[in-house]
N, C-alpha and C positions, 0 to 999 in steps of 0.2 A: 504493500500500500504506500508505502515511504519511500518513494518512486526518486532519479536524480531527478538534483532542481534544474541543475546545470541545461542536463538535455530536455529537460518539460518547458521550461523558458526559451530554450530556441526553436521550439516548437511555433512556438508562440506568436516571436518577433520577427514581421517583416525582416529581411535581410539589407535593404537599402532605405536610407534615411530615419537610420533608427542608433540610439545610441544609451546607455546608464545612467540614468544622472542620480547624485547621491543628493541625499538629506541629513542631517544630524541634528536630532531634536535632543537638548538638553530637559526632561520637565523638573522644573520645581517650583518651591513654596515661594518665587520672589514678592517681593512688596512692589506695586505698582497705583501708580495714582492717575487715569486717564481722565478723569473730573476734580482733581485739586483733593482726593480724600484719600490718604494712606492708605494700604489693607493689603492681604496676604491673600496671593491669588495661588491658582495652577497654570504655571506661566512657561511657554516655550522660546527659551532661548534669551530670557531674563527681557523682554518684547511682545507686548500686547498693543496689536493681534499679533498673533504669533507672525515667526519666518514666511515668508510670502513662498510658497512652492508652484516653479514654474517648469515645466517642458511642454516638449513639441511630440506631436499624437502618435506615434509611432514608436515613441520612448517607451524604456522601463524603468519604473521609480523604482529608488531603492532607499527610505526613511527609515531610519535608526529613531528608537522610543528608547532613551535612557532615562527612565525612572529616578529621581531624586524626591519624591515627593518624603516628607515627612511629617507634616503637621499634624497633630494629635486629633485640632477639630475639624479637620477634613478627612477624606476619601485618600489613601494613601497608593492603592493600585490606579491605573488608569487602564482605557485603550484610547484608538485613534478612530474613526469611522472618516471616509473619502468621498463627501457626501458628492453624490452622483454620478460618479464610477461604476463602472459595470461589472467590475470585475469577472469576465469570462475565463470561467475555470478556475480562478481564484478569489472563490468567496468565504477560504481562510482568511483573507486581508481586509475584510470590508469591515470589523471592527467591532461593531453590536454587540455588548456583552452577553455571553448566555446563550445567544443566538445563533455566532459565529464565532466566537474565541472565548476561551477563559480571559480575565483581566492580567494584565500584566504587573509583578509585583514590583513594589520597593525594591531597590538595589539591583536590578534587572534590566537588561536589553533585548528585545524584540525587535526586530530590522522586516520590515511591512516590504514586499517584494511586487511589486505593482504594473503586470504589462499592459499599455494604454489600449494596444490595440486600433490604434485609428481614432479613437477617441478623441475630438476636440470638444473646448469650450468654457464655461467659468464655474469655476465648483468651488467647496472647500471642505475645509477639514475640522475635527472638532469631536471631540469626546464622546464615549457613549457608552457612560458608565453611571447610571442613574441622572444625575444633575449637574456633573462636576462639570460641563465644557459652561455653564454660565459662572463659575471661578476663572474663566480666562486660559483654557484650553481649546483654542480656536484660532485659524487662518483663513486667509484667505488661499486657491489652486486654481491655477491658469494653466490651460493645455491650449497649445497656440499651434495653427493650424495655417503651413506654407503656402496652402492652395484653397484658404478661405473663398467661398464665393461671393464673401461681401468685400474683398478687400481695395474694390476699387471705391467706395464707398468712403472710407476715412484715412489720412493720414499718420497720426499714432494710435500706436496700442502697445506700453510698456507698464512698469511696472509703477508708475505716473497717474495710470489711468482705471487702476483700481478702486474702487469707494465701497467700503465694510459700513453699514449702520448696526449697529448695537444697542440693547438696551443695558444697563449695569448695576449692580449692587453691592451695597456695603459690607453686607456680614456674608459669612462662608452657607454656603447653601446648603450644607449637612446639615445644618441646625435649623434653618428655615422651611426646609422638605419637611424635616420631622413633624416641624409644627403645622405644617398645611394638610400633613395626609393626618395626623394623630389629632390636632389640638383643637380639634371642634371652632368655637366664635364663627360659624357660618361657612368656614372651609375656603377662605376666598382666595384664588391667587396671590404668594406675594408677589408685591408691588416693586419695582427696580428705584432707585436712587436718581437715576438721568439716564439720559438717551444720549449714545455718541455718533459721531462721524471720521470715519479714520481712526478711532480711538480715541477722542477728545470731545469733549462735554461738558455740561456745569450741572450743579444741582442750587437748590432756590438755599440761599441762606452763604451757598459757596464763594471759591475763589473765581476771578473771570480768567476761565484757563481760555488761552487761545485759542481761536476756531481752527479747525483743520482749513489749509489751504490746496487747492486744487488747480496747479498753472498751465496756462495756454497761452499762445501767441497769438495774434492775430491774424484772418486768414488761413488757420488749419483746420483738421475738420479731426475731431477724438472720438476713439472709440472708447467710451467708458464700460467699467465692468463691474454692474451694481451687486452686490450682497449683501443679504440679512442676513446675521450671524448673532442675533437674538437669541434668547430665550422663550422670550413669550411675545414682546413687544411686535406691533407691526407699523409702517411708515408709508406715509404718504408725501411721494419724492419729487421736486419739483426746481429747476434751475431760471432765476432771474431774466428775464428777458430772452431765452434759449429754446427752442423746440429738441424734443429728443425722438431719436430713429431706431426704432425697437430692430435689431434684428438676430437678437440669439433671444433665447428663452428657457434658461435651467438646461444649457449645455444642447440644445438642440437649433440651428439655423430656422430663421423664421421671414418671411414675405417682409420688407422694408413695410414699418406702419408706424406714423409721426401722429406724437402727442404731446401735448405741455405738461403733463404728471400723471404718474402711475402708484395705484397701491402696492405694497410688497410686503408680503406677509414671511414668517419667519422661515427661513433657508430657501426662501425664492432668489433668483437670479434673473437678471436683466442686464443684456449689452445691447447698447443704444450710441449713437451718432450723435454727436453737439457740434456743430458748426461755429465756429468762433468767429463772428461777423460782425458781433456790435462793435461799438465805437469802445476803444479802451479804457478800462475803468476796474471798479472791483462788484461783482453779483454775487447777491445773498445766493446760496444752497441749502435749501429748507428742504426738513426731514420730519414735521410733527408725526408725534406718537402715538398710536390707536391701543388702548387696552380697555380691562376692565376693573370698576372703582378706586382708578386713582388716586382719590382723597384718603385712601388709606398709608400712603405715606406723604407726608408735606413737603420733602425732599423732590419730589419729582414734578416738574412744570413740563407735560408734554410737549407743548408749541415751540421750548426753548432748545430745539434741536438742528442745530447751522452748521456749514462751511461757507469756506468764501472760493470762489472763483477767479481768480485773480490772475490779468491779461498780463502780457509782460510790458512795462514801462507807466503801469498807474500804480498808484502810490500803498506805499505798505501800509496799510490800513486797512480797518473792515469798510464794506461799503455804506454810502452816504443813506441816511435812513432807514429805519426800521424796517426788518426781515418782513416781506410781504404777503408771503406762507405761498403756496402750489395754488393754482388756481388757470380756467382754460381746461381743453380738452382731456377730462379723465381714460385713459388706458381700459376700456371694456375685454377682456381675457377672449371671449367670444371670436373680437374682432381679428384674434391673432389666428397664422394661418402658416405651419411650416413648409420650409422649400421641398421639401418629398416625403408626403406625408405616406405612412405606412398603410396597409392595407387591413382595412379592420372591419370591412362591412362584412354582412352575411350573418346566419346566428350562430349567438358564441356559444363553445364546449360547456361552458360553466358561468351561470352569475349569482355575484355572489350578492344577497343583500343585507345591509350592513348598517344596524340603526345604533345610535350610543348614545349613552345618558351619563347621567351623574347622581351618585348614590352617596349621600353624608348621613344617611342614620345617625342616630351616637356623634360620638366624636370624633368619630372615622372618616374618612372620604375615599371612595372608587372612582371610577371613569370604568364605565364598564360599555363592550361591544357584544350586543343581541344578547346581554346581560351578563357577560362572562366579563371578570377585571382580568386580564394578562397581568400574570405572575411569572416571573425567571423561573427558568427549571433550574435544579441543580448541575445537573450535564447539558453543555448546551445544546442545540439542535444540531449544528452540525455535528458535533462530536457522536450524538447518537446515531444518527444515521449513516455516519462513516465505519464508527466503532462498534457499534453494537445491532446494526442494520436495521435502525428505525425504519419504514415503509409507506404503513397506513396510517390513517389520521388516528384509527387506538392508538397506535405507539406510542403518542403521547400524552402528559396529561389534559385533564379538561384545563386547568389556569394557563397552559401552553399557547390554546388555541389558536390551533394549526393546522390547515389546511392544503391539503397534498395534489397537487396540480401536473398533470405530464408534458414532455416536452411536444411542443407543435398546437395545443391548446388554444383558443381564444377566449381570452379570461374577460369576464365583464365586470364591475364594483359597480353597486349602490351604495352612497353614505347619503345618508339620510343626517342632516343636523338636529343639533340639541336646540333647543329652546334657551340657552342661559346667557345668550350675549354674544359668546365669540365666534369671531370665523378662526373655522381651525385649521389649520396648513396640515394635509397630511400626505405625508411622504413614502413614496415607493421604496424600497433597493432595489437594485439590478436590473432598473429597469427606467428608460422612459413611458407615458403612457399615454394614451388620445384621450382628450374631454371631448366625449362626445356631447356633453349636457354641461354647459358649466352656470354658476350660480344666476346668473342671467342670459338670457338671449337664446339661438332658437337651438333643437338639436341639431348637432352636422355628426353625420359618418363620413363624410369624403375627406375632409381636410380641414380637422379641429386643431385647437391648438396643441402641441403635446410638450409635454414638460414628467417633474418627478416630483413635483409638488402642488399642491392644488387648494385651493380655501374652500371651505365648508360649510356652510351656511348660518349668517344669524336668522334668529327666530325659526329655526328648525327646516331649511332649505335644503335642496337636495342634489348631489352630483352626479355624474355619472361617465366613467372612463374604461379603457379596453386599453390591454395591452396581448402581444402573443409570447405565448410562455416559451422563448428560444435562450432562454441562460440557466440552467440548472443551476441550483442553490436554496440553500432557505434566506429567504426574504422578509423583511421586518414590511409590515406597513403598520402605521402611526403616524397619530397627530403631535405635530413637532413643536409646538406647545410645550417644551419641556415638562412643564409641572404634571401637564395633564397624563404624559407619558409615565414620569413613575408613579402618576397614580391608577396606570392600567389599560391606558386607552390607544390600544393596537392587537394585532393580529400575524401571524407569520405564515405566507406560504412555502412550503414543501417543493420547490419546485424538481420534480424527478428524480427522487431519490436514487435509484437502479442508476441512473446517469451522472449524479455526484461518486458513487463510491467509483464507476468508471473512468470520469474525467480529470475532476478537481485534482488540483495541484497540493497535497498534502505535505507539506515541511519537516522534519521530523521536530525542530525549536516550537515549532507549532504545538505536536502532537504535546509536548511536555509544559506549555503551562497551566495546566487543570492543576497536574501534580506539586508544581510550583506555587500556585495559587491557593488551592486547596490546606498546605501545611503552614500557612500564615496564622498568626493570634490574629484574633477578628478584629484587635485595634490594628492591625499593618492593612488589614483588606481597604 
């Protein structure tokens, strides 16, 4: 089963225009102030957001996870998750605790082996080990792509042209999980401290830390490469005087479609075109904040979330007058339409449908899907199904809930939303997928938008997407809502079992972190 990696990777990799490229994640407990407030995150490369990880689509990553964490009130293992990599044949490396790897312990290296496979586009990276990537275990991933078919369209696209929005928080989210799933008072999401841009933000009472600045010259035309890398927070994104050209979409090429501001819900991605044409000066970059009962902390002023824009030869300063906020033609998701949309008509193998609530009995709180809260197994899913030849959907427990799908499949989702406020962003693995339904506008089966992330309805709205089951793997889907996640609210498919224990790229450093993990005192875990 412990197959070489050597000859499974050149399996793999294209043989021309393909090349290694390394990473070295240092994590530890640094102290980090992105809004003027001290505090003790889970920090890569002593750098939030983390190290910017970039190649070209026919690369294979190769990121080193060196474990330094040790804070007592935190989560001292970690993993990594590559949000919106496909990992084909290696969905050892995709990260999800429980689901796809044991966590990696203290004092320990784990080197994530990642072939792109052709893969372009903007993704990123980020923890996925209950709560901890909101301590500041998160990047931005750029897979850049020689033979874009947008690339006559803009002039730069460097590591210039990235923008992370975040929402962030003061105390360690060990302690604040506990109290949201266990501490009764109405169960409510905690509330984050500020909202950043590039890593910089204020909170009401704070210091005026400088706005992230974002440079252009006049006359070029940028490709920016938008990310939420949130927690809960979602943002409503909008540049001063600027129209923006949507044409990636959560790592997928999409129809050029011009708008003055877009929602972006947590771990969505957007790259869009700014044409730098106005007259030089400096333009607000407003990012206000969308959640739910903010006045539950006074620290946080949604609206108060800026960069500046700033042309080359106007003056170092923010610009003249108060931030104007997004405003003009909002981004309808409906209207988007990819450049070769997959083939998804006809009726599917399987639909799945998919209603979720929220249960606070007591002092408890769930997030439960068609009433089941997803609980961690002790071994995770793949492990079972490589090692122990999980199969059918008994194989595993009911809090698993798991759903075993074969390859060549056309899988259909129903979510059906909750009633309690939020839209909820919920995300694939291994897969892109077509909204054939999305929260507004009409059905399309020819050429919907597709993406790996999707919002879900307030007041109980309903979506609806297809994807075809061509990547064997177990697959997380959840709402990426952080909180809502450790409190249950996801589902995993099985994707062909018979065809991971054949294909998958099995490690043997792989095979041995259970056992590593497993002999930890439950304060190192």
């Amino acid at each position: 089963m412990l197959r070489s990696l050597a000859f499974k990777f050149a399996l793999l990799v294209p043989a021309i225009l393909a090349a290694d490229v390394n990473f070295n994640f240092d994590i530890t407990n640094a102290v980090v102030s992105p809004d003027g407030f001290d505090r003790v995150g889970c920090i890569v490369n002593n750098q939030f957001p983390g190290t910017l990880v970039t190649a070209t689509k026919n690369d294979v990553l190769h990121i080193a996870n060196n474990n330094f964490l040790n804070n007592p009130n935190m989560r001292n293992s970690n993993t990594i998750h590559w949000h919106g990599l496909f990992q084909f044949r290696t969905s050892s490396e995709d990260g999800p605790a429980f689901v796809n790897q044991c966590p990696i312990a203290p004092g320990h290296t784990y080197t994530y082996d990642i072939p792109l496979n052709g893969q372009a586009g903007t993704f990123w990276y980020h923890s996925h080990l209950e709560s901890q990537y909101i301590d500041g275990l998160k990047g931005a991933l750029v897979i850049y792509d020689p033979e874009d078919p947008h690339l006559s369209l803009y002039d730069v696209d460097d590591e210039n042209t990235v923008i992370t929005l975040s929402d962030w928080y003061h105390l360690p989210t060990e302690g604040i999980e506990e109290t949201y799933l266990h501490g009764g008072h109405g169960n409510h999401e905690p509330i984050p401290d500020s909202g950043l841009v590039n890593g910089k933000g204020r909170f009401n009472g704070g210091p005026a830390v400088p706005w992230a600045r974002v440079n252009v010259e006049a006359g070029k035309r940028y490709r920016f490469r938008l990310i939420n890398i949130s927690g809960y927070g979602h943002f409503t994104f909008g540049i001063q005087g600027h129209q923006l050209t949507i044409i990636e979409v959560d790592g997928i090429n999409h129809e050029p479609l011009t708008v003055d501001q877009l929602d972006i819900f947590t771990a969505q991605r957007y790259s869009f075109v700014v044409n730098a044409n106005q007259p030089v000066a400096n333009y607000w970059i407003d990012a206000p904040m969308g959640l739910q009962h903010a006045g539950d902390n006074p620290n946080l002023d949604l609206d108060n979330v800026h960069a500046v824009l700033h042309y080359a030869g106007a003056p170092d300063a923010d610009p003249v007058g108060a931030p104007p906020g997004p405003s003009g033609v909002l981004l309808q998701e409906f209207n988007l339409h990819p450049l070769d949309p997959p083939d998804i008509s006809g009726t599917p193998t399987h639909v799945f449908d998919l209603d979720f609530s929220r249960d606070n009995a007591g002092d408890d709180l769930a997030w439960k899907i068609n009433d089941i809260q997803y609980l961690a197994p002790v071994i995770p899913t793949l492990n079972n199904i490589i090692f122990n030849g999980a199969t059918q959907a008994a194989d595993f427990g009911t809090p698993e809930h798991t759903f075993v799908i074969k390859q060549g499949d056309l899988i259909e989702v129903i979510l059906h939303g909750s009633a309690n406020g939020h839209t909820h962003p919920f995300h694939l693995h291994g897969h892109a997928f077509s909204v054939v339904q999305s929260q507004q506008g009409p059905r399309n089966e020819v050429n919907p938008p597709q993406r790996d992330v999707v919002g879900v309805g307030v007041g109980g709205g309903t979506v609806v997407f297809r994807f075809r089951a061509d990547n064997p793997g177990p697959w997380f889907l959840h709402c990426h809502i952080d909180w809502h996640l450790v409190a249950g609210l996801a589902v995993v498919f099985a994707e062909d079992p018979d065809a991971m224990r054949a294909n998958q790229i099995i490690k043997p450093e792989w095979a041995e972190l259970c056992d590593i993990y497993n002999a930890l005192p439950e304060s190192q875990k």
